[in-house]
C-alpha positions in Angstrom: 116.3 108.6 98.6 115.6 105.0 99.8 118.3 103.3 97.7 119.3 101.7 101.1 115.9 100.2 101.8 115.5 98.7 99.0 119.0 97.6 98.4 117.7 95.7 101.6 115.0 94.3 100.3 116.6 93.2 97.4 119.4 91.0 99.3 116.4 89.7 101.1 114.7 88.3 98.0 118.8 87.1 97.1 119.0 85.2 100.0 115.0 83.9 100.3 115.0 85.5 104.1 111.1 86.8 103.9 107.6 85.8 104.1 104.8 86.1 102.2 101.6 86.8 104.4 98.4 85.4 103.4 96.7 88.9 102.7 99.8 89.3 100.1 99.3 86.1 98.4 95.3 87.3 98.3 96.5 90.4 96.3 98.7 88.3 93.9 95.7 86.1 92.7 93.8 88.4 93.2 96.4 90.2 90.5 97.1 87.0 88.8 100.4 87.4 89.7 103.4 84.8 90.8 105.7 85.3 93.4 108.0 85.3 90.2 106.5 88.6 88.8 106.3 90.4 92.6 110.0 89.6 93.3 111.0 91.2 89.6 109.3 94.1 90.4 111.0 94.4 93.7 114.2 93.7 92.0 114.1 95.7 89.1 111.7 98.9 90.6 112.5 101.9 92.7 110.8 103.6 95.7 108.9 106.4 94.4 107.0 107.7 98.0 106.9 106.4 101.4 
């Protein structure tokens, strides 16, 4: 359903043409998570709701 959005997203992460806000990078160590493990999830995941 949102194959197009992310497909998107993904060529953003491709081409590094995003930004990481400061509440984001919160979450991640917050998480204890690198920008490594967010973009692999992007990359590899699906949209399951909007």
């Amino acid at each position: 359903m949102y194959e197009r959005i992310l497909k998107r997203i993904c060529e953003k992460i491709h081409y590094r043409q995003y930004v990481m806000t400061q509440h984001a990078r919160k979450e991640m160590i917050d998480d204890a998570l690198s920008i490594y493990d967010v973009e692999h999830g992007i990359l590899t995941g699906r949209i399951l709701e909007r």
